[in-house]
C-alpha positions as CSV (number, residue, x, y, z in Angstrom):
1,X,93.5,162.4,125.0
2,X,96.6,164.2,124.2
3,X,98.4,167.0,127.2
4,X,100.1,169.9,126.9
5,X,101.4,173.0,128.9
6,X,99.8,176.5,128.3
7,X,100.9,179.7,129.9
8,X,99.8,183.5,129.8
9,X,96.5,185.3,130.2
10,X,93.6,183.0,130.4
11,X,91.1,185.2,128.3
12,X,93.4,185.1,125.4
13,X,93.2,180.8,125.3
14,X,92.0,179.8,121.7
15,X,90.7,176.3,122.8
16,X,87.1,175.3,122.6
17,X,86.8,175.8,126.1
18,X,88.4,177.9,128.6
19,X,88.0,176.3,132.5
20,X,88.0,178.5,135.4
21,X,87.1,178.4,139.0
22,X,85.1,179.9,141.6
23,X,84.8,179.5,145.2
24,X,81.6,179.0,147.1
25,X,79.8,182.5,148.0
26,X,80.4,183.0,144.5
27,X,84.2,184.1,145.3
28,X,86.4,184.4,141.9
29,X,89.4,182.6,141.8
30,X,92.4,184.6,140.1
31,X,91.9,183.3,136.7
32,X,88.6,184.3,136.8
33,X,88.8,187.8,138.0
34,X,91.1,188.0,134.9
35,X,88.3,186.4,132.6
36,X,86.3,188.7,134.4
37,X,88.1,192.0,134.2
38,X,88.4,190.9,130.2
39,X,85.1,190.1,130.4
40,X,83.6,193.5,131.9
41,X,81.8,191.8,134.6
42,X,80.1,189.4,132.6
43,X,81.0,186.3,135.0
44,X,80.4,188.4,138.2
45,X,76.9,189.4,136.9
46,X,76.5,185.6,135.9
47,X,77.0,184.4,139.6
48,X,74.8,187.2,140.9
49,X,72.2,185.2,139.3
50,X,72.6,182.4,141.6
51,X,73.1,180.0,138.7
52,X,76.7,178.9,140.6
53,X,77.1,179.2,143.8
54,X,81.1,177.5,143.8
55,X,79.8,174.4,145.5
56,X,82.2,171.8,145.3
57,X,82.0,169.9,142.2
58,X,79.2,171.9,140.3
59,X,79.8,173.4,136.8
60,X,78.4,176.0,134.9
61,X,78.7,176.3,130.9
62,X,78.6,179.7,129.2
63,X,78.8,180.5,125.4
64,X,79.8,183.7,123.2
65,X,81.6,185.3,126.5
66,X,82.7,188.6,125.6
67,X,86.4,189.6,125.9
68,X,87.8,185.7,125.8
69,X,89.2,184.2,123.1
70,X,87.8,180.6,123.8
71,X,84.4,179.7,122.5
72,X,83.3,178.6,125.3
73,X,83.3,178.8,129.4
74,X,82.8,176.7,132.1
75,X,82.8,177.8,135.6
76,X,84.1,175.5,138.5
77,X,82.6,175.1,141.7
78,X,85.8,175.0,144.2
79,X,84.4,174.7,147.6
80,X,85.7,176.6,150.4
81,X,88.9,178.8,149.7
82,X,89.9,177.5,152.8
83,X,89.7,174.0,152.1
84,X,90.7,173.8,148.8
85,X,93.5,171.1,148.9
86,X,94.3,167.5,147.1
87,X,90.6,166.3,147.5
88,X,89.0,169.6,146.1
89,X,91.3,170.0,143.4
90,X,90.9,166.3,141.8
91,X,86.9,166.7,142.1
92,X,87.0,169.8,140.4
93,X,89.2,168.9,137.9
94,X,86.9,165.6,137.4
95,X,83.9,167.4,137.2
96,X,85.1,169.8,134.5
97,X,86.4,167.1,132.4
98,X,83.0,165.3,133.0
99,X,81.1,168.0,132.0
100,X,82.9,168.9,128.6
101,X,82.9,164.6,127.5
102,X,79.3,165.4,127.1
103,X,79.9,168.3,124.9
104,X,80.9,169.2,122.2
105,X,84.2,170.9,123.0
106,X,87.2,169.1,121.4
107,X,90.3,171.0,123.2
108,X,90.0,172.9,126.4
109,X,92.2,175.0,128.7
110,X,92.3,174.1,132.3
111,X,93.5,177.3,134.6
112,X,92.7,175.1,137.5
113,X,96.0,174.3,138.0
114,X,97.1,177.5,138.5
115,X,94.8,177.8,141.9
116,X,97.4,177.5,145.0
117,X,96.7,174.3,147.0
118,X,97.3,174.1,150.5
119,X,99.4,170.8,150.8
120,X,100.4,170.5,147.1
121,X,103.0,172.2,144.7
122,X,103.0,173.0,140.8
123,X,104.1,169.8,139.9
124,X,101.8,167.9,141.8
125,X,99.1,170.0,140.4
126,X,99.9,168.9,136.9
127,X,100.7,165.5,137.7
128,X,97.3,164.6,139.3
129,X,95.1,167.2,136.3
130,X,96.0,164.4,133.8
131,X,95.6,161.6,135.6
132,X,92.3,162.9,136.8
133,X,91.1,163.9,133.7
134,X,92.2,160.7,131.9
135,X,90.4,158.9,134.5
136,X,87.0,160.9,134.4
137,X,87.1,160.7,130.2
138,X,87.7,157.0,130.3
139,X,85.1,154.7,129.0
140,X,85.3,150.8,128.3
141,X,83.0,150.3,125.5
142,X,85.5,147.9,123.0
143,X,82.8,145.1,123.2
144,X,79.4,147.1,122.6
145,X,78.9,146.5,119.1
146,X,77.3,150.3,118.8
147,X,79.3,152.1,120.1
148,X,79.2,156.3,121.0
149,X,79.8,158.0,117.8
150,X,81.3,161.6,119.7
151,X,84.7,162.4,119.3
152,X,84.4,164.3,123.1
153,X,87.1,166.4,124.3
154,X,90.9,165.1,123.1
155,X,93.1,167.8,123.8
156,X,93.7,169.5,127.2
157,X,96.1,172.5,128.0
158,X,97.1,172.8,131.8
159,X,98.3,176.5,132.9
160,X,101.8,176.8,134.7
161,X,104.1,179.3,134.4
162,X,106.7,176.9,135.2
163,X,109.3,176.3,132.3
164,X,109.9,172.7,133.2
165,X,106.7,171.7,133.7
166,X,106.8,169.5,131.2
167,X,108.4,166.5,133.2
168,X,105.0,166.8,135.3
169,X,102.6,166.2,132.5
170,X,104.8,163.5,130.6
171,X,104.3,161.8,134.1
172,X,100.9,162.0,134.5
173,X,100.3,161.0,131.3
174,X,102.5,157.7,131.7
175,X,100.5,157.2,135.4
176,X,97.3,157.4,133.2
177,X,97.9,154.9,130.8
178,X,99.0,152.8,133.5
179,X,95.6,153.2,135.2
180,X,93.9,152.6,131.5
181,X,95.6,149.4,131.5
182,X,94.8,148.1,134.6
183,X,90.8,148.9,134.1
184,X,90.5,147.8,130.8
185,X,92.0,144.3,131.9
186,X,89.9,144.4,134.7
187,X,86.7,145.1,132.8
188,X,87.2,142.1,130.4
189,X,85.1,139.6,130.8
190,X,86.7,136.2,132.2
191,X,86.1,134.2,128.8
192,X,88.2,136.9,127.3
193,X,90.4,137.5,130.6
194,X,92.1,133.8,131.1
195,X,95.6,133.4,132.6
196,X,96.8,132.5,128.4
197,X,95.6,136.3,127.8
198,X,97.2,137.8,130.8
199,X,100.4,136.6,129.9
200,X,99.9,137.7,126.0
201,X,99.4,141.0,127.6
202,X,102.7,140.8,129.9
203,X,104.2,139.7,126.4
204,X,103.3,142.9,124.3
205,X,103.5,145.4,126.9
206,X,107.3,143.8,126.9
207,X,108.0,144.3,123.3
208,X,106.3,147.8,123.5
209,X,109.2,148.7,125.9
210,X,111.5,146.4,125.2
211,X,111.1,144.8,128.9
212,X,112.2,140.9,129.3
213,X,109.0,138.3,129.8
214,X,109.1,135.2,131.0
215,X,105.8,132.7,131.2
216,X,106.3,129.8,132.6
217,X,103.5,126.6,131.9
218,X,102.1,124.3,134.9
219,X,104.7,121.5,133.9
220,X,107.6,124.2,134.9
221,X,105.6,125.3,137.9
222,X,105.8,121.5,138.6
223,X,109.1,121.3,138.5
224,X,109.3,123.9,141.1
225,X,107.1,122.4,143.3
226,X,104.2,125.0,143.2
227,X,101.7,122.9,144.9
228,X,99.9,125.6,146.4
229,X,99.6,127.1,143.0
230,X,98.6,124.2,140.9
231,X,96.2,122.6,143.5
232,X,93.9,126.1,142.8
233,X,94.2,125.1,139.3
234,X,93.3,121.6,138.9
235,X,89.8,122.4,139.3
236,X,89.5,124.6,135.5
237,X,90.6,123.5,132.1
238,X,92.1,126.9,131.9
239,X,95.9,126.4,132.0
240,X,97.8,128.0,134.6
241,X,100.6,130.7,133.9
242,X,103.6,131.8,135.7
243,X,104.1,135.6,133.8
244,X,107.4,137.3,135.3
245,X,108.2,140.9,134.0
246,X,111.6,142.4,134.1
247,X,111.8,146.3,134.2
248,X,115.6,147.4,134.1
249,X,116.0,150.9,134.4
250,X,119.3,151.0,136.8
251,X,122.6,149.0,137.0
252,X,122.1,145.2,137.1
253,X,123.8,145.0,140.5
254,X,121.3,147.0,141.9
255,X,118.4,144.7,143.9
256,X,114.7,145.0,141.8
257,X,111.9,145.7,143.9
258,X,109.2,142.7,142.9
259,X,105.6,143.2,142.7
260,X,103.5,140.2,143.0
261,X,100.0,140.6,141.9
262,X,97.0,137.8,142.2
263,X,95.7,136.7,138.6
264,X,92.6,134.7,139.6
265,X,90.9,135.5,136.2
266,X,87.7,134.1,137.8
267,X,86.8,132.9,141.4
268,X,83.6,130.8,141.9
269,X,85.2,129.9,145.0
270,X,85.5,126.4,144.3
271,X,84.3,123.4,145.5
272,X,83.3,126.0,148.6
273,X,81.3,127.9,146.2
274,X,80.1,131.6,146.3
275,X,76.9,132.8,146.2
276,X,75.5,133.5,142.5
277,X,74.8,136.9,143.4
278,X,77.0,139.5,142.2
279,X,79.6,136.7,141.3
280,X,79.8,138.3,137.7
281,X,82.4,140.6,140.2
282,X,84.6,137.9,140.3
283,X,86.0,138.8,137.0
284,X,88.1,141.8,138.6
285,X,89.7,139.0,141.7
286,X,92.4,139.7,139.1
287,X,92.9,143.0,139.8
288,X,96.2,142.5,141.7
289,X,98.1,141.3,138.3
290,X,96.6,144.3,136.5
291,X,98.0,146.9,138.6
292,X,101.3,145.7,138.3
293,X,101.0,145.7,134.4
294,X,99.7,148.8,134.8
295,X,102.6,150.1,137.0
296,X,105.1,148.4,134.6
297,X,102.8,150.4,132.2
298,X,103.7,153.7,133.4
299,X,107.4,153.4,135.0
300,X,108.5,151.9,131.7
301,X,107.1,154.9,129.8
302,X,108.7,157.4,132.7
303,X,112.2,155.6,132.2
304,X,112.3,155.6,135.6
305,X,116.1,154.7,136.9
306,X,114.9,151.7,138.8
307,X,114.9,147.8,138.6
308,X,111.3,145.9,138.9
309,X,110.3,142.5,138.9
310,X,106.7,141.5,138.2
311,X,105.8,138.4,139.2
312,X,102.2,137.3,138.6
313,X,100.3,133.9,139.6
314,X,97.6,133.5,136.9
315,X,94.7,130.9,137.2
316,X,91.5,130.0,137.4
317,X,89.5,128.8,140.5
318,X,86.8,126.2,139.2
319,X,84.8,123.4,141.2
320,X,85.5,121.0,138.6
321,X,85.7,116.9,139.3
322,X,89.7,117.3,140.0
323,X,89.2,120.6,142.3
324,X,90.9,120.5,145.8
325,X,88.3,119.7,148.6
326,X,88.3,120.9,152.0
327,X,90.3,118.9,153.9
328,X,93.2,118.2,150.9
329,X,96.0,119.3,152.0
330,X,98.7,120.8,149.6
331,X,102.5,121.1,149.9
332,X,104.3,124.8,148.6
333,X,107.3,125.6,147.0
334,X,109.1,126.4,150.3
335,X,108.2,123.0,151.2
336,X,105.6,124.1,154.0
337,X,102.4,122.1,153.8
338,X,99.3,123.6,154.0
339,X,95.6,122.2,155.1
340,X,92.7,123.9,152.7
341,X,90.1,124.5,154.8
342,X,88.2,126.5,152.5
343,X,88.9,126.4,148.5
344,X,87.3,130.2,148.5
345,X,90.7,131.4,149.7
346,X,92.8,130.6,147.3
347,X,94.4,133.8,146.7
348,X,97.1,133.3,149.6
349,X,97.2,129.7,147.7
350,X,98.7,131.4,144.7
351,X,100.6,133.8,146.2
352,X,102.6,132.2,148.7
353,X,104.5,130.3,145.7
354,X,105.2,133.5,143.9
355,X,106.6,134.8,147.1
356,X,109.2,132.0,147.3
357,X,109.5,132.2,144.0
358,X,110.6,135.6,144.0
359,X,113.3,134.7,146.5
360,X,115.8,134.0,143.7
361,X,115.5,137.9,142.4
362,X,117.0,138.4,146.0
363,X,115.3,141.5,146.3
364,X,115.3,144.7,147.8
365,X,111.9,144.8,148.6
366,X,108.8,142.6,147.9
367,X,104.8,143.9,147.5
368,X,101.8,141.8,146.5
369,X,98.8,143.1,145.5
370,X,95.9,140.6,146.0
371,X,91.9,141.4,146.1
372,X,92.4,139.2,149.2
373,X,89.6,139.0,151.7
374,X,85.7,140.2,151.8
375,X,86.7,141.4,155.4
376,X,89.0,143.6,154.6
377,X,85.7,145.4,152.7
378,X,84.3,145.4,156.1
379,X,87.3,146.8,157.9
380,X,87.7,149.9,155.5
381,X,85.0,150.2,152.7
382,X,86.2,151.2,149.0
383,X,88.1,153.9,150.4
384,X,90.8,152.6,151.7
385,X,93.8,149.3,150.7
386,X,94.6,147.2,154.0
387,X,98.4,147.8,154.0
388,X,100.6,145.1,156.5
389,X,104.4,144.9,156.6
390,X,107.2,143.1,158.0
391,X,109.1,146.6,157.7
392,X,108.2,149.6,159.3
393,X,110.1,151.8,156.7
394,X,108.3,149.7,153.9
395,X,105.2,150.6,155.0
396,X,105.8,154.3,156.3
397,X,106.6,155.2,152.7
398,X,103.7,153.3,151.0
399,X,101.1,155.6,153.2
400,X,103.2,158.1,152.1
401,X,103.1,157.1,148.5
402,X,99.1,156.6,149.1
403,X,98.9,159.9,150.5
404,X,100.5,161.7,147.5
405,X,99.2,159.7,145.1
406,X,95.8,160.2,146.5
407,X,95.3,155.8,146.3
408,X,95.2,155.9,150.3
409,X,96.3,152.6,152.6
410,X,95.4,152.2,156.2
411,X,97.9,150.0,158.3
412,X,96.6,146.6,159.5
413,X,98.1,144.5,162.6
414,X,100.7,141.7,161.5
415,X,100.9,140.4,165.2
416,X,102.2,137.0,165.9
417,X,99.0,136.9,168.2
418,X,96.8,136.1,165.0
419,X,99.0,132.9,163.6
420,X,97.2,130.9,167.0
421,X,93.9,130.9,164.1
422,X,95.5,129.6,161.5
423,X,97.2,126.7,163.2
424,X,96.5,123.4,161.8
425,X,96.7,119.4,163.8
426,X,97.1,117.9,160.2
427,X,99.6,120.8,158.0
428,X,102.2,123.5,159.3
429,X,99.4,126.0,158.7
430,X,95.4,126.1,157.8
431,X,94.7,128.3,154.7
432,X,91.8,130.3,156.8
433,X,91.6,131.0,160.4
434,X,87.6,131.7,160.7
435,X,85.5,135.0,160.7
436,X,87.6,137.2,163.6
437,X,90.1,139.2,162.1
438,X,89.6,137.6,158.2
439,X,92.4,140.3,156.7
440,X,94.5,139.3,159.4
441,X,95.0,136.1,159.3
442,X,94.9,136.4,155.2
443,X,98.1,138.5,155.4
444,X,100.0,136.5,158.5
445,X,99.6,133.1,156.3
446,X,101.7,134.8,153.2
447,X,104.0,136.2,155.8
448,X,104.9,132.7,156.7
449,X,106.5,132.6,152.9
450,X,108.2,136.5,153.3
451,X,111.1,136.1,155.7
452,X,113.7,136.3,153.7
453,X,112.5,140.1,152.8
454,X,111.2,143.1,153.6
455,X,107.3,142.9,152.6
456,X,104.2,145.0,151.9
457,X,100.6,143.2,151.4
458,X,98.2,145.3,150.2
459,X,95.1,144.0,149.9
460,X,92.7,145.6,147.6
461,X,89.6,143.4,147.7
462,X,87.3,146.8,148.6
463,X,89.2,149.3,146.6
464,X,89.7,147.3,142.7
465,X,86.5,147.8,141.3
466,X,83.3,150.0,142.2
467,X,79.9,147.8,141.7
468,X,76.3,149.3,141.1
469,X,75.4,151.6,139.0
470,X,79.5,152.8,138.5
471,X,80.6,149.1,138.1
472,X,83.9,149.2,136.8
473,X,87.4,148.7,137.6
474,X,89.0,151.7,139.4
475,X,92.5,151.3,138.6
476,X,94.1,151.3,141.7
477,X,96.7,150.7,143.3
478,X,98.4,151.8,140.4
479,X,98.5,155.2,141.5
480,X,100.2,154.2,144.8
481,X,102.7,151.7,143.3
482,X,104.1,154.1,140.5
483,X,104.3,157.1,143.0
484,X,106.3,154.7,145.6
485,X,108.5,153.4,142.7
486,X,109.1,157.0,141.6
487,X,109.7,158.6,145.2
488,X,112.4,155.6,145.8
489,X,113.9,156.0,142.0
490,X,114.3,159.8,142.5
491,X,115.6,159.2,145.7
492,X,118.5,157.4,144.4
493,X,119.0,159.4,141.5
494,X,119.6,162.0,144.0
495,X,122.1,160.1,145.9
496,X,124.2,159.0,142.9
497,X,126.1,162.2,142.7
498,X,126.9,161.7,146.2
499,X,127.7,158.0,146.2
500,X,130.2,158.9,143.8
501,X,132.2,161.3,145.3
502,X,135.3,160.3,147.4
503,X,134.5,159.4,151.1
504,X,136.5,162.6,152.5
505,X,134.0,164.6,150.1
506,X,131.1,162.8,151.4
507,X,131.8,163.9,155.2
508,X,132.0,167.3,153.8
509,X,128.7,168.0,152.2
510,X,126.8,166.5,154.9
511,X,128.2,168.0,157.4
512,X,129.3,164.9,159.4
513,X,132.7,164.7,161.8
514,X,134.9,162.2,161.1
515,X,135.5,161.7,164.3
């Protein structure tokens, strides 16, 4: 699906499809009085009908319009006027993309954008239209042997009568393949999916942008002591992988933010084995090391002015004859021993050595994404991604990031309170701490191995994949890691100026006394 600005009068759009919006009690947005001044009241005497009524999400497609240029028109339900904000605009925007995959419009011209939003700008606007309609047109079909024949919609034009509005679409467009990446490696099954093709992936996606790559085999993890790591492992014949990603967009000196995501290509849970039902899921408990390919995805193809490490933990978790029991106990890299108590959580397992591991990076910050814990599901459904910090800032400006990116986290305790659970009489610390407060604890055991930096968790066990009758891989957090990489790059690219200027100069543009 290929973007592109398009400005001027929306009746005189050439594409296969012109898209305009209408709010509910059949109110006209501006583009549409305009199609419908061109028009002579053919889209006013359409809604008298009743066939749209501007309900949020609904769509209406018209042919042979007079007075447009397009061939076609589709009418937008917006909602309320007055509530038309991030939400409304990304349904509306999903629903009209939805509506032409099906068909048979090729290019289209989305005025949408051009509606004011209440809490939203221009850019934003563009930004989140491709994303949106990349999402909604995405299908993963690579291993149907028939496959759908339809070439479905692969242009779209976005209205703005801003002159650099360019920058917004290139990004959205780099967000979106991103997100692509991260579902379609989620979607592969986990006989295609193994730790050997995670790290092939990290490998091309570093010569596409000429990133460095470095995968490291259970005999160097060894050497390092991952204990924690390998113990998960011994259970599959699967080979472990150590995959770290370097992303070096600003001066070397400059400390890399590292993103650390969970590559469990398949959970069975172990020798404390899951349930058969709906364990075909357990393909996407690697959902934490797509998103950060997919975020290395997207920054790399925004050249954002940034340094990123990925570092992702890949394995297998298989009750096999030489699987870690309940009761073995298992020393880490930092030395720290731990008890297993149950072999079902042995995402923390994993992650805890990548956390020391990324110790020697020394960086500025640390994340890990990790489809952690069923009761974080519990806490906050599929809407939300159970966000807990050892920095306040840290996490202020990932709900921030969430918030614009519209991939929303809710902050979870990190209280010292919680570590009484996961105490053990045998190790320095249990690997579960029973049913009360499951996230919790999850999150205060990996912040035993994150002193040495300020840390996010986020753990996305409800919020990865959709099951039923949408099963799929959803992407996230993609969105939020790329739009918190971005707000922190542009941050310092709009500090540089200023770092550069003599001291004296400095007090003077902000204002401050040297006294």
């Amino acid at each position: 699906m290929e973007f592109s600005t398009v400005a001027g009068a929306p009746e005189k759009s050439r594409s296969d499809c012109l898209v305009i919006g209408v709010f509910e009690g059949s109110e006209l947005s501006e583009p549409a009085r305009q199609v419908d001044k061109a028009s002579k009241g053919f889209v006013s005497g359409i809604l008298k009908h009743g066939d749209l009524e501007g309900r949020l999400g609904t769509t209406l497609l018209l042919h042979d319009v007079p007075g447009i240029a397009a061939k076609r028109l589709l009418l937008v339900g917006l909602g309320k006027r007055a509530e038309f904000g991030a939400r409304a605009y990304r349904d509306a925007v999903r629903a009209a993309v939805r509506t032409l995959s099906e068909g048979g419009s090729a290019s289209a011209a989305l005025y949408l954008s051009r509606i004011p939003l209440q809490d939203r700008d221009g850019g934003w606007a563009l930004l989140h239209g491709v994303a949106v309609a990349r999402e909604a047109g995405y299908r993963f079909d690579r291993l149907k042997s028939k496959k759908n024949g339809r070439k479905g919609l692969g242009r779209i034009a976005l209205h703005t009568d801003d002159a650099d509005a360019g920058a917004s679409v290139e990004r959205g467009a780099a967000l979106a393949e991103g997100v692509s990446l991260a579902k379609d490696l989620g979607n592969l099954p986990g006989n295609i999916c193994t730790p050997t093709y995670l790290a092939k992936q990290a490998q091309d996606l570093a010569r596409r942008h000429k990133l460095e790559c470095q995968v490291l085999d259970e005999r160097e993890m060894g050497k390092l002591g991952m204990g924690a790591l390998l113990g998960v492992a011994r259970g599959t014949r699967e080979p472990a992988r150590l995959i770290v990603l370097h992303y070096r967009g600003a001066a070397r000196k400059d400390r890399p933010v590292a993103l650390v995501g969970k590559g469990i290509t398949f959970d069975t849970g172990g020798i404390s084995i899951k349930p058969s039902a709906e364990m075909d899921e357990m393909k996407y408990d690697m959902s934490g090391a797509g998103s950060v390919l997919g975020t290395f995805e997207a920054i790399a193809r925004m050249k954002l002015p940034i340094n990123v490490v990925g570092i992702i933990p890949a394995c297998e978790n298989m009750p096999g004859g030489n699987a870690i029991k309940p009761g073995d106990i298992v020393t880490s890299m930092s030395g720290q021993t731990i008890e297993i108590l149950n072999t079902d959580a042995e995402g923390r397992l994993v992650l805890c050595d990548a956390l020391t591991y990324a110790e020697r990076f020394e960086p500025d910050t640390v994340i890990d994404i990790a489809t952690l814990t069923g009761a974080c599901v519990i806490a906050l459904g599929s809407v939300a991604t159970g966000l807990y910090s050892n920095d306040d800032t840290l996490a202020h400006d990932l709900l921030e990031a969430g918030q614009l990116s519209w991939d929303r986290a809710w902050q979870m305790p990190l209280w010292s309170d919680y570590d009484e659970q996961i105490k053990s009489p045998f190790a320095d610390v249990a690997n579960v701490g029973g049913r009360p407060a499951g996230s919790v604890t999850a999150a205060c055991f990996l912040a035993r191995f994150a002193h040495k930096f300020k840390w996010a968790h986020l753990d996305i066990a409800g919020t990865a994949w959709r099951s039923g009758k949408e099963k799929g891989s959803t992407g996230r957090p993609v969105p939020l890691l790329t739009t918190f990489l971005m707000q922190r790059a542009d941050a310092a690219k709009a500090l540089a100026p200023l770092a550069k200027k003599p001291a004296a100069a400095r007090k003077r543009r902000t204002g401050r006394s040297s006294r």
